[in-house]
C-alpha positions as CSV (number, residue, x, y, z in Angstrom):
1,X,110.0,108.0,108.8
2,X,106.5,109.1,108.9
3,X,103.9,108.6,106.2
4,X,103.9,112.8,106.2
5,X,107.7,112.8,105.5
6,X,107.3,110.2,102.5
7,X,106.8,112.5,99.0
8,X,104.0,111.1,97.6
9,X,106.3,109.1,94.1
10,X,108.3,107.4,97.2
11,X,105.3,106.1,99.0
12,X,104.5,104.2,95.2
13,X,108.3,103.2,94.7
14,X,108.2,101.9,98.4
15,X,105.2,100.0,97.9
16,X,106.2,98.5,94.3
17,X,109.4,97.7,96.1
18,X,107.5,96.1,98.7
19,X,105.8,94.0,96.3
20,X,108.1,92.9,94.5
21,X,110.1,91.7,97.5
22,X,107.2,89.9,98.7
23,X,106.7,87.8,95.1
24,X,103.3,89.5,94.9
25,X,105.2,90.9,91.2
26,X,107.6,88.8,90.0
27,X,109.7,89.1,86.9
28,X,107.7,89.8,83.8
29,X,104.8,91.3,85.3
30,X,103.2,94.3,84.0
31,X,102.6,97.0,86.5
32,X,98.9,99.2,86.2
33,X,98.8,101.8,83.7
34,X,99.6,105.2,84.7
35,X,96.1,106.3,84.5
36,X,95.3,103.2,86.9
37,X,98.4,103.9,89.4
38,X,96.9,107.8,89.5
39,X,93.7,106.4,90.7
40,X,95.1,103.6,93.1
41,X,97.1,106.4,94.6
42,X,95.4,109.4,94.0
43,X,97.9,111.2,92.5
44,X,99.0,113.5,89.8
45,X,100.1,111.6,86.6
46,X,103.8,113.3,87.0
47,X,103.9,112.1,90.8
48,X,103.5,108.7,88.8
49,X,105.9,108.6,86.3
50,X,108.5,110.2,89.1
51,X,108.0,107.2,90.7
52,X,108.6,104.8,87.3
53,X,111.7,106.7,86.6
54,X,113.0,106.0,90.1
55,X,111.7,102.3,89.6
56,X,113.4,101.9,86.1
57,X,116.8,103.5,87.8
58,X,117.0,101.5,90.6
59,X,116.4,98.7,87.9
60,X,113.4,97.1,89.4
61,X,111.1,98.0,86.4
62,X,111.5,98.3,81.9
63,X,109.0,100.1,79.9
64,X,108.2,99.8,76.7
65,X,106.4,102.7,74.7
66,X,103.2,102.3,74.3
67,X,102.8,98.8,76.0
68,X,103.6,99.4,79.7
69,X,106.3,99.1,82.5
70,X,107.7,95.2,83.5
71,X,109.1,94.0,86.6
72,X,113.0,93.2,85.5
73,X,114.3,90.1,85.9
74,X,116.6,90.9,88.1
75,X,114.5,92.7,90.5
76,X,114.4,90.1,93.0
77,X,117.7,89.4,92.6
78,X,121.0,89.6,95.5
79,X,120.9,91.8,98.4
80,X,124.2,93.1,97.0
81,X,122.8,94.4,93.2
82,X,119.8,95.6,95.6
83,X,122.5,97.7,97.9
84,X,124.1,98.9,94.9
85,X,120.9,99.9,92.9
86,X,119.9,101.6,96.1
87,X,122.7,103.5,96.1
88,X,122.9,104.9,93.4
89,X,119.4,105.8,93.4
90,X,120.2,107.7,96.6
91,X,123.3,109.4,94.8
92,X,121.0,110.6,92.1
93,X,118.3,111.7,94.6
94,X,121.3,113.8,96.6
95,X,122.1,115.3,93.1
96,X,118.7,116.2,92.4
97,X,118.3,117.9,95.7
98,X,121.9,119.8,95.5
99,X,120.2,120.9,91.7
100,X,117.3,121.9,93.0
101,X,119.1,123.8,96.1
102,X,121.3,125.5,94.2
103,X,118.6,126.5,92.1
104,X,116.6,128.1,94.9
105,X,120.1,129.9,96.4
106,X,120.9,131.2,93.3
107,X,117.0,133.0,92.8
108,X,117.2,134.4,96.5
109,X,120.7,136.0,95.0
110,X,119.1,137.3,92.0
């Protein structure tokens, strides 16, 4: 898949993925602010927290009001709890998508 085909909150949960996988965030750590993963990225603050919700789904990630978002501890955990949180993060992605298409089919009807 090609950089252009990425959205812009799956190039970040890619490359949080990424370094988690690699040890370069391991369990505990506290991931930038939002205003500092905006800059890194150059993104909209919503593209942002997209991308945290997908992270805390897929259970990579916590957050805690007011103090931040945490790698879990089980983030770098089996292949098999990977498979299965990557699954059903794709299950809620196909959802999202089948909302948002019937949402656009249903205004062309109108």
């Amino acid at each position: 898949m090609s950089n252009e085909a990425v959205q812009p909150y799956q190039r970040i949960v890619q490359d949080v993925r990424d370094k988690i996988r690699s040890g370069h965030l391991t369990p505990g750590t506290k991931l930038p602010s939002t205003r500092e993963l905006v800059e890194e990225y150059g993104v909209a603050a919503g593209t942002v927290q997209r991308a945290l919700t997908e992270l805390r789904t897929a259970g990579l990630i916590y957050s805690h009001q007011g103090r931040g978002s945490f790698v879990t501890d089980t983030a770098s955990g089996s292949s098999e709890d990977s498979t299965a949180r990557s699954i059903k993060a794709l299950e809620e992605q196909v959802a999202d998508l089948t909302a948002r298409l019937e949402r656009i089919e249903k205004g062309r009807s109108d």
